[in-house]
C-alpha positions, -999 to 999 in steps of 0.1 A, spaced: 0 0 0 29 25 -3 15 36 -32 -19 47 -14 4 61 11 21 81 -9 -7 97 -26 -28 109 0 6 127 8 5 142 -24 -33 151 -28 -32 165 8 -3 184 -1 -23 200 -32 -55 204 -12 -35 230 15 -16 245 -14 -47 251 -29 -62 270 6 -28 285 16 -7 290 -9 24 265 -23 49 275 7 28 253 30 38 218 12 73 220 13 79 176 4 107 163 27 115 137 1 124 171 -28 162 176 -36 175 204 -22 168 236 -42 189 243 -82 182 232 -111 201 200 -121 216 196 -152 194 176 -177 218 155 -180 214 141 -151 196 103 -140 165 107 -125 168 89 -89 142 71 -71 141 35 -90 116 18 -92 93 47 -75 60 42 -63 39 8 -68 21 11 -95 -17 11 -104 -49 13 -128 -74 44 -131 -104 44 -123 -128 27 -135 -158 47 -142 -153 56 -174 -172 82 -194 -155 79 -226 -139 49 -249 -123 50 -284 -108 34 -309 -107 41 -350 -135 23 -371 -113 -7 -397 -134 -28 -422 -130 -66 -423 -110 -76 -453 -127 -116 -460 -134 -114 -420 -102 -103 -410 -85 -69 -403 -56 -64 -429 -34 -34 -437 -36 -41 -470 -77 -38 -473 -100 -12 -479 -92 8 -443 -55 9 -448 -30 3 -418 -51 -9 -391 -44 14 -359 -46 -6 -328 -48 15 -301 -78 22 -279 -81 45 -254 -111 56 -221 -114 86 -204 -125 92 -169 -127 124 -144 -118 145 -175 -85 129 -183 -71 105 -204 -70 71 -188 -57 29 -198 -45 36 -236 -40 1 -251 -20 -6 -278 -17 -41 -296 -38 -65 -285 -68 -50 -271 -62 -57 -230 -26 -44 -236 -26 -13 -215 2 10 -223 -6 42 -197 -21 48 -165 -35 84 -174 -23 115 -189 -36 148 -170 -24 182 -160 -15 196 -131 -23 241 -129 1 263 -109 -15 297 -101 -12 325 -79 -12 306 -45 -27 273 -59 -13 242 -73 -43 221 -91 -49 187 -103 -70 182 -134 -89 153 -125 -98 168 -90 -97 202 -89 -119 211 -117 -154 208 -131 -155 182 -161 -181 178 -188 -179 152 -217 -193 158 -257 -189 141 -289 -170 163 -314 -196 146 -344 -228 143 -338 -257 146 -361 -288 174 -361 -307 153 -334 -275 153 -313 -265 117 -313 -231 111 -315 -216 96 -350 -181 87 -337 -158 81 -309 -142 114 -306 -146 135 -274 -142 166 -260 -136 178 -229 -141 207 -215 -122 211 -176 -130 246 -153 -115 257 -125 -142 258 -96 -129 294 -96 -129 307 -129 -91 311 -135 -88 288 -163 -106 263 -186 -90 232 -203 -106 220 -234 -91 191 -250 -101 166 -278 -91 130 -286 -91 106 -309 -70 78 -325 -53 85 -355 -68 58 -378 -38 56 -406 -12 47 -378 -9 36 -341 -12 71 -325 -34 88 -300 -44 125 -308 -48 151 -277 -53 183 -289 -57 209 -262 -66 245 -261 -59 259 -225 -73 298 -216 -64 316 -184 -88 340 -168 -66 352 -145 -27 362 -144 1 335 -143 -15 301 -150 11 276 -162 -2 241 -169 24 212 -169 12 182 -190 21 145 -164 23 114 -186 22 79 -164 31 50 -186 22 15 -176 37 2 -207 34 -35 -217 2 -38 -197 29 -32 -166 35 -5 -142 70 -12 -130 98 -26 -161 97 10 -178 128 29 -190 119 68 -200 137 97 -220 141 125 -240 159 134 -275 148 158 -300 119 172 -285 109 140 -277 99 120 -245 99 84 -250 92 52 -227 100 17 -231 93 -20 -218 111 -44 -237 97 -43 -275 68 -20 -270 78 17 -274 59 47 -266 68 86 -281 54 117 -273 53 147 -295 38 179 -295 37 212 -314 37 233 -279 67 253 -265 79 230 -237 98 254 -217 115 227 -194 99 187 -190 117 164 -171 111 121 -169 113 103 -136 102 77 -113 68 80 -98 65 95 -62 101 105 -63 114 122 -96 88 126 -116 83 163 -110 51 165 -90 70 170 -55 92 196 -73 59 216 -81 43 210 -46 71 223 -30 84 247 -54 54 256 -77 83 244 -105 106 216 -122 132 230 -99 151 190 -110 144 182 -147 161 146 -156 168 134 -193 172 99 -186 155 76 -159 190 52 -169 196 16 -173 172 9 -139 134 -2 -147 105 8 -128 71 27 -126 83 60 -146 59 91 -155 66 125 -173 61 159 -168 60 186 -194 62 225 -185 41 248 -210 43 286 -214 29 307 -183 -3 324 -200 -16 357 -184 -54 369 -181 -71 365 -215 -41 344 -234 -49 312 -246 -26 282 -260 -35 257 -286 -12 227 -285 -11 191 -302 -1 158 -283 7 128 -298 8 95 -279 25 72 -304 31 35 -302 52 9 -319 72 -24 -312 108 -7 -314 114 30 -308 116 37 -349 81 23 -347 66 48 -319 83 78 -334 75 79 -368 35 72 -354 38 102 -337 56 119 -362 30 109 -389 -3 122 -369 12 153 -356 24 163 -390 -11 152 -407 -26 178 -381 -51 180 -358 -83 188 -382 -72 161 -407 -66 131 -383 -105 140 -369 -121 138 -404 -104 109 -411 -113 92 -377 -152 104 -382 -152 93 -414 -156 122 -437 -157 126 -476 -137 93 -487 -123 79 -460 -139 48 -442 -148 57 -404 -173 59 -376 -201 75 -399 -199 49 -423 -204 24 -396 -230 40 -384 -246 47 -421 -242 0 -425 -272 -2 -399 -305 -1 -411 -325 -7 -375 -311 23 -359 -338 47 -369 -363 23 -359 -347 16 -323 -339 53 -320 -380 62 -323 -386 33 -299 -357 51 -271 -369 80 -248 -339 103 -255 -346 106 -295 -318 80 -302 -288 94 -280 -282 66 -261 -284 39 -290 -265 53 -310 -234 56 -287 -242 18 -277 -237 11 -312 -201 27 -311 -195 12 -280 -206 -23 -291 -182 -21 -324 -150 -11 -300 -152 -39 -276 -135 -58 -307 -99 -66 -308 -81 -59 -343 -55 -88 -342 -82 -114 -333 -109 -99 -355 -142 -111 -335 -127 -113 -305 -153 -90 -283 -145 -82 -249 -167 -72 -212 -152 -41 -210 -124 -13 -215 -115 -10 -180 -106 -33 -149 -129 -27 -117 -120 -2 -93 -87 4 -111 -74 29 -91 -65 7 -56 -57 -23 -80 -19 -32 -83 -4 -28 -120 25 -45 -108 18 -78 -124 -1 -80 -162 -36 -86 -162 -67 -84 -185 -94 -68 -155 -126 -70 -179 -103 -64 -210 -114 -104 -217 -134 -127 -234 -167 -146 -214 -187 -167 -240 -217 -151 -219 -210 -112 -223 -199 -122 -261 -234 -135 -267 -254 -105 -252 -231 -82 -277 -228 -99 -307 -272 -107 -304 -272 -67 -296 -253 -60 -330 -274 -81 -350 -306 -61 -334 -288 -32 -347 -289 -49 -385 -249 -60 -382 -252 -88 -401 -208 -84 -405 -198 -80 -372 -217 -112 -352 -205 -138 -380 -172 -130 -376 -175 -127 -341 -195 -162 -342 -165 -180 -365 -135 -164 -336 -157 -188 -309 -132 -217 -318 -106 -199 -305 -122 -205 -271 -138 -236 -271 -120 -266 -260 -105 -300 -273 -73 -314 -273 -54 -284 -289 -64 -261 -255 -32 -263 -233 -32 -283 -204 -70 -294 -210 -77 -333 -214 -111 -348 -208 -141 -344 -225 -142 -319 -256 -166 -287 -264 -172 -270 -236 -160 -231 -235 -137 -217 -216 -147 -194 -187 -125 -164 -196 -97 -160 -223 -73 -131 -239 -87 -125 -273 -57 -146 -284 -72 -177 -265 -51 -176 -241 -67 -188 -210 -68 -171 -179 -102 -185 -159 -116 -224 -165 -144 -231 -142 -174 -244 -157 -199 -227 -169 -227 -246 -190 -242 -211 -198 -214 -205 -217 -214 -234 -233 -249 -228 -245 -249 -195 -257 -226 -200 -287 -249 -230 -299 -284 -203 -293 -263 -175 -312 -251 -198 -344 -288 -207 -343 -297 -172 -344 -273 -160 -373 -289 -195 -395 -324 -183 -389 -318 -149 -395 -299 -160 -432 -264 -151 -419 -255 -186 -417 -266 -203 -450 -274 -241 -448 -240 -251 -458 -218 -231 -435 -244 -240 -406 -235 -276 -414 -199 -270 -407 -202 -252 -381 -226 -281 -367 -200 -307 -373 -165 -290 -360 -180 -264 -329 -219 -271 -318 -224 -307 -318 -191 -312 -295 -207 -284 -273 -243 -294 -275 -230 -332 -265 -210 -322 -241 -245 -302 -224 -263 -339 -230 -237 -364 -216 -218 -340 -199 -183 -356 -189 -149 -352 -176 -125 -327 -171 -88 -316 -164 -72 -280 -166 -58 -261 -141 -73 -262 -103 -101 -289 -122 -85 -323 -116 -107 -349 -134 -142 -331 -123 -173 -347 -140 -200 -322 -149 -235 -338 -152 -259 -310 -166 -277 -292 -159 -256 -288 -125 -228 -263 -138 -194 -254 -114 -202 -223 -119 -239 -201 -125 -234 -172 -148 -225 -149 -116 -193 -170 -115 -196 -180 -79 -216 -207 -67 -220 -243 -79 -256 -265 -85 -288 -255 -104 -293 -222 -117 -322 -211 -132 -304 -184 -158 -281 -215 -165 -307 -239 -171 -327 -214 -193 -299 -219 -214 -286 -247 -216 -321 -260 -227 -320 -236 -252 -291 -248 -266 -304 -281 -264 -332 -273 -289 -312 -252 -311 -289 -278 -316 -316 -303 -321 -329 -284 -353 -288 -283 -369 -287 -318 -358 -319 -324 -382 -304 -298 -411 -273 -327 -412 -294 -357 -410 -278 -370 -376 -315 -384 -365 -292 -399 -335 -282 -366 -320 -311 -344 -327 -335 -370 -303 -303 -370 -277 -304 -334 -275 -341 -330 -270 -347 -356 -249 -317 -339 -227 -340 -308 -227 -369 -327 -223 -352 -340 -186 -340 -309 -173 -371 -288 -187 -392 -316 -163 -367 -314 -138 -366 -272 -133 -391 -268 -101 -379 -300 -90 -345 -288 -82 -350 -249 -81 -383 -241 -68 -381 -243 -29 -418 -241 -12 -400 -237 25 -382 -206 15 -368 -183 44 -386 -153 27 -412 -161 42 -432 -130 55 -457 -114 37 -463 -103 3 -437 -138 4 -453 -174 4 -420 -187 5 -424 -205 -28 -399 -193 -54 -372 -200 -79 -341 -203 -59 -311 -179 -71 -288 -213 -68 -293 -248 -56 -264 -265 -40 -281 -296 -47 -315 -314 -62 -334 -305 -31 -347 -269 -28 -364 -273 3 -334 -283 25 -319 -249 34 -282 -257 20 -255 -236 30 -238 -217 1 -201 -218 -3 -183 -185 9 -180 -156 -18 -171 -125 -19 -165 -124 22 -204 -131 26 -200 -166 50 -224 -191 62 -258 -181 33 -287 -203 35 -296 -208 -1 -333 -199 2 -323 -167 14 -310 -156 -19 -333 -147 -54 -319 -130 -86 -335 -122 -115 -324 -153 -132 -354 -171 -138 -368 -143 -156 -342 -157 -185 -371 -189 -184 -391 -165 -199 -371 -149 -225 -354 -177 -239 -391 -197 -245 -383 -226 -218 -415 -212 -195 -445 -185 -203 -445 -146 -185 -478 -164 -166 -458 -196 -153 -475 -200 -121 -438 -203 -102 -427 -175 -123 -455 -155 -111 -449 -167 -76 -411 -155 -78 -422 -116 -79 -431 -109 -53 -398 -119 -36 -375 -103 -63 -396 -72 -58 -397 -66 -19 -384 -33 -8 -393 -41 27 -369 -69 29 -334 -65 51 -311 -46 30 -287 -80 30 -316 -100 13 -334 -76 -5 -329 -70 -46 -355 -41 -57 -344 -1 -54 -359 27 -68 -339 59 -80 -351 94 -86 -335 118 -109 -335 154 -111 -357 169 -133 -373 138 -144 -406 131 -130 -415 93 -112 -390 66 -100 -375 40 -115 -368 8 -106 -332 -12 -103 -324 -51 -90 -291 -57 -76 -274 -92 -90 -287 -112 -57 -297 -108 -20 -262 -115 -2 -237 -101 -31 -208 -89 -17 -193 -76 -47 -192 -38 -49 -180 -12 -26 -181 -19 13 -204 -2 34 -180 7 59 -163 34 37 -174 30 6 -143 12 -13 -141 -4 -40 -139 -39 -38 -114 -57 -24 -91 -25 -19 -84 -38 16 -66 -71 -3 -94 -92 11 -132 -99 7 -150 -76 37 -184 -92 49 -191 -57 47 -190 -58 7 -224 -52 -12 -233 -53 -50 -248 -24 -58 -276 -23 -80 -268 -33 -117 -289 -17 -152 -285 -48 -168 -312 -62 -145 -339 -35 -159 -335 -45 -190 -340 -76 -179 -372 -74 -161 -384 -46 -193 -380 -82 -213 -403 -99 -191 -427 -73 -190 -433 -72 -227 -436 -112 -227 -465 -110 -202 -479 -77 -222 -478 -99 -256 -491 -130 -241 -523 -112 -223 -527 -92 -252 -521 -60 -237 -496 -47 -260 -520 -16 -265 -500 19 -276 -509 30 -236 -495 -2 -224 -464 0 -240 -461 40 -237 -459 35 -197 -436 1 -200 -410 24 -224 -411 50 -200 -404 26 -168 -377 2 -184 -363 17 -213 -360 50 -200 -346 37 -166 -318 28 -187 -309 58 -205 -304 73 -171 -284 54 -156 -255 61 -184 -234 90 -175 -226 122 -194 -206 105 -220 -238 75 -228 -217 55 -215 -237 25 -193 -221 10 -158 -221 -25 -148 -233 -12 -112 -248 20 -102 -247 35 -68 -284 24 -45 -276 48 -17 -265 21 11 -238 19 36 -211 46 35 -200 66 7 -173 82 21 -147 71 -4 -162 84 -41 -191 103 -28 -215 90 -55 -255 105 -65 -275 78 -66 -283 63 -96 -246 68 -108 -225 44 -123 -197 33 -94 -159 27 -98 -168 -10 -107 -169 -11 -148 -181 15 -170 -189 10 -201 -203 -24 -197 -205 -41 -231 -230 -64 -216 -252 -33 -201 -254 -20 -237 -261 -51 -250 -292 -50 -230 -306 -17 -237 -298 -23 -279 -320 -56 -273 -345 -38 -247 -354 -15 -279 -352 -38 -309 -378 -61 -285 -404 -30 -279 -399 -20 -316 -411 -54 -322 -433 -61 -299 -413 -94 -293 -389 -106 -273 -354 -106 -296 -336 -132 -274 -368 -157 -277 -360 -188 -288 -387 -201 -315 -380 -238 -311 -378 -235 -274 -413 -216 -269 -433 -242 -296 -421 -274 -277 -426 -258 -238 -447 -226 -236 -485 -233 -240 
């Protein structure tokens, strides 16, 4: 935690600056005053431990490349593909990745202000707001470019600032106009590299006018067109110029070099000192390569093809291919833009969103999320992925969201990179029984996670049903795909079997009983899970019939059959502890450790919550029953369920339901956390994020997350349809409960959280509103995913995710 330590130094330092002026912060670990020569080493190896940014992210980008025969190729239509992606959060520039698309090469880039008796930092000291730089007449944004626009709580100066990738080369543009309002503001530009997806193992310098960084092969150079009147590199906490300019209001040490020693290095540029009414325009360049030669000429390109020309190419203007163009390919849009509350807003940034979850290398490789949860008290120390990953589950929602959207590209590709993840006795260190999916993978396949999940299993089989039946897939190519991917998985979801990898030595799966429910935690019967897999079961049946295998198809339903009979049997508990009124204690269970509901099972310990009794515990997951066709809205245990999952009186521990009220916007609107007894989210002792102790607190708590309104909006239009009460007055109210809901919950930048803060237990730490996203993951691919399919359902009156199959052999 030296790190943590360290900081809170620094940020109290700032804070009494700020109030007293800069002679109060005098830092005991400064060099003594005089200007070194910048010739000199920067001391201080390997500085500070290292970390992520925080999470909640109001901004992600990346440059729009078109598939060349399903791949990304520099020598197709786009050109060079650029493969850098970047978020932004608290009005700074956050994880840039370059490479493959978890490969984090900075922390953040921001700017500290000195003043007339106050030292600021950007991301704390000012007042942020977040635009698109192209949008359309309606205001709906046509490509991910941003701009920023940073105010001193004061009025002394304003920082606008707007970025984008360069889509020609592997660059990030920052271009930045800075105006004073008062005498003597001087902003200094602090770079913090975490290069090779690593905070420590860096080397930084300067040559030329340049400020470079490396970790091995990966190479990062900064350029810009401003007047750098002195910059300095350095280790973090130590030389990196920040004490200097607490103590000093200066670089009173600026260092060339940070030598032959590795470790967590950042930069710190000096700009010219502006008086009241001046203004500077400048042009930052972040560019990246794998050697320094690489890097440099990146930068070099973008900052010499200028700021206005990179933007139009990134948007997409006149001949180039870009964001627009995307946009342009989608014919539902329009229809689920008249369906949204906000005139389209929302949608179409999901769209955007959707597209950049995508790696470039692994073309189809779609990933949870640009960011890893509550970054900012997470160790960069060691590489990791955070949500920068591939789950089967999450891929499904996305790829189903972007077919709803009329991407008829996008999901087949994404549908043919499944193999990569599925596996068979090419997967390292995997022997046992063949097709299952793996838990959680790099976009190169690489695995990282390998319980079991039979959801994820499933959802590839339901989604390569999908893309047949919506003439994406012809006959032929469904055929293969039958034979060498979904008949291994769908057999393996019949017989089950035997496996080996990692922590699993020689575990045998029997279906529907899955190591892990899609929440990742528990192992039994899951409703969500079971939804599913039966699903699958049936989908698979049909290809089996479209390739003649009689055999398999009559396996595969009768398997569904079983576990369709089987669902109250070994989910429905009628001796549940929720048993108080408007409760009967008869519901669907959340998880079953076993084949006996009724028996008050003990949980296993997650997430620091101890000694659960499973009929304590609902979710939302049986609501999936409904929407995949396995069980009608009116299912008497369905209806039974509702009450339970919808009790605001219950103990905070147990209870799931919330409602949020917004300013300016009339009514409340309703939210489920994941399940009574989730502990993961911030603590309600202080409000931290998760795990930034370094252990699971029975004090965690999941906060309430979006994805569940969508969710219950899905079953609510199921029950509408199937009592014929899909009336324009019906509909109007359910669009302005669900849909709505949704659109705001997504911050200033449309960009929807995983988890949004519901108001209990301390919040002491980030000092959220309610209703606003948390530190946990924002933007959510997933949480998108559900509003795209939330609208293309009420513009159809239909459920999207319903399974055809599935509802004619169990619904009545």
């Amino acid at each position: 935690m030296k790190n943590g330590i360290h900081m809170k130094k620094r940020l109290s330092c700032l804070l009494i600056s700020s109030l007293i002026g800069l002679s109060a912060c005098k830092d005991t670990a400064s060099h003594s005053s005089g200007t070194a020569t910048a010739n000199d080493i920067a001391p201080g190896a390997p500085g500070a431990a290292s970390h992520w940014s925080y999470s909640g992210k109001n901004g992600i980008g990346t440059s729009y490349e078109q598939y060349t025969q399903g791949q990304y190729q520099d020598t197709g239509s786009s050109g060079k593909i650029s493969k850098v992606w970047f978020s932004l959060a608290q009005g700074v520039l956050t994880e840039t990745m370059f490479g493959l698309i978890h490969e984090a090469q900075i922390q953040e880039a921001q700017f500290y202000i000195k003043g007339n008796g106050f030292l600021h930092q950007e991301k704390t000291d000012t007042i942020s707001h977040i635009d698109y730089l192209d949008k359309d007449a309606s205001g709906r944004p046509l490509s991910l470019a941003y701009k920023i626009i940073n105010r001193d709580k004061e009025g002394r100066y304003e920082i606008e600032k707007h970025i984008f990738t360069d889509p020609d080369t592997n660059s990030l543009m920052m271009k930045v106009s800075f105006r004073a309002f008062a005498d003597n503001v001087t902003p200094f530009l602090y770079i913090n590299p975490n290069l090779a997806n690593t905070g420590p193992g860096d080397k930084a310098w300067s040559e030329n006018n340049s400020w470079l960084v490396a970790d091995g092969k990966t190479h990062l150079t900064v350029k810009t067109d401003a007047p750098v009147s002195a910059s300095t590199v350095g280790f973090e906490g130590v030389s990196d110029g920040i004490n200097d300019l607490i103590a000093e209001g200066k670089l009173s040490h600026t260092y060339a070099s940070t030598g032959d020693t590795t470790g967590n290095v950042a930069m710190t540029l000096q700009l010219p000192t502006l008086k009241k009414g001046e203004a500077g325009e400048w042009q930052f360049v972040l560019g990246f390569g794998n050697s320094k030669d690489e890097s440099l000429a990146a930068a070099n390109q973008t900052l010499t093809t200028g700021h206005e020309k990179v933007l139009a190419n990134f948007n997409g203007k006149g001949d180039t291919l870009g964001w627009e163009d995307y946009i342009a390919s989608l014919p539902e849009l329009e229809k689920l833009s008249a369906t949204a509350t906000d005139g389209g807003k929302l949608v179409y940034a999901s769209a955007l969103v959707l597209k950049a979850q995508e790696d470039k290398t692994y073309a189809g490789g779609v990933i949870a999320s640009l960011s890893n949860p509550w970054g900012d008290s997470a160790s960069a120390d060691k590489a990791q992925t955070g949500y920068k990953a591939v789950w089967p589950r999450d891929f499904y929602q996305v790829t189903m969201a972007m077919l709803a959207l009329g991407d008829k590209v996008t999901p087949k590709v994404a549908f043919e990179y499944l193999e990569h993840v599925q596996t068979s006795n090419k997967t390292p260190g995997y022997s046992g029984t063949p097709g299952w999916f793996l838990q959680k993978t790099h976009v190169d396949g690489e695995v990282e996670w390998v319980g079991v999940q039979l959801d994820q299993t499933a959802m590839p089989i339901m989604l390569g049903w999908r893309l047949w039946k919506e003439g994406v897939l012809s006959d032929a190519e469904m055929l293969s795909w039958y034979n060498k991917m979904l008949k291994p998985a769908a057999t393996f979801l019949a017989d089950g079997g035997t496996v080996s990898i990692d922590w699993l030595k020689n575990v045998v799966i029997t279906p529907p009983k899955s190591i892990q429910e899609r929440w990742e935690e528990q192992p039994g019967y899951s409703p969500s899970t079971t939804a599913a897999v039966i699903t699958g079961l049936v989908a698979a049946s049909d290809m089996a019939k479209l390739a003649k295998d009689d055999a398999s198809a009559k396996k595969y339903l009768a398997a569904a059959d079983k576990y369709s009979a089987n669902l109250e049997k070994n989910l429905y508990t009628t001796t549940g502890a929720l048993n108080k009124a408007p409760s009967d204690g008869n519901y669907y269970l959340r998880i079953s450790a076993n084949e006996n509901p009724n028996d008050h099972a003990l949980l296993e310990e997650r997430n620091g919550q101890s000694n659960v009794n499973e009929s304590e515990v609902v979710d939302g997951g049986f609501l999936e029953l409904v929407r995949y066709g396995v069980r009608s809205p009116l299912n008497k245990e369905i209806q039974n369920t509702l009450p339970e999952m919808d009790d605001t009186s219950l103990p905070d521990p147990v209870r799931v339901k919330y409602e949020f009220s917004f300013n300016g916007v009339e009514g409340k609107f309703p939210g489920w956390r994941r399940y009574g007894r989730d502990g993961y989210g911030e603590d309600t002792l202080a409000g931290r994020g998760y795990n930034a102790t370094g252990k699971n607190l029975p004090e965690g708590r999941g906060r309430v997350w979006p994805i569940f309104t969508g969710e219950r909006g899905h079953y609510e239009l199921a029950k509408a349809a199937t009592t014929g009460k899909l009336d324009g007055e019906n509909i109007t109210s359910l669009r302005n409960t669900y849909i709505k809901a949704m659109e705001l919950f997504a911050n200033e930048g449309y960009m929807i959280p995983e988890q949004v803060w519901d108001g209990v237990g301390s919040n002491d730490t980030y000092k959220f509103t309610n209703g606003q996203g948390t530190n946990s993951a924002t933007p959510l691919a997933w949480s998108h995913a559900e509003y795209v399919k939330l609208l293309r359902s009420y513009a159809d009156k239909k459920v999207w995710d319903n399974n055809a199959s599935t509802a004619t052999r169990y619904v009545k």
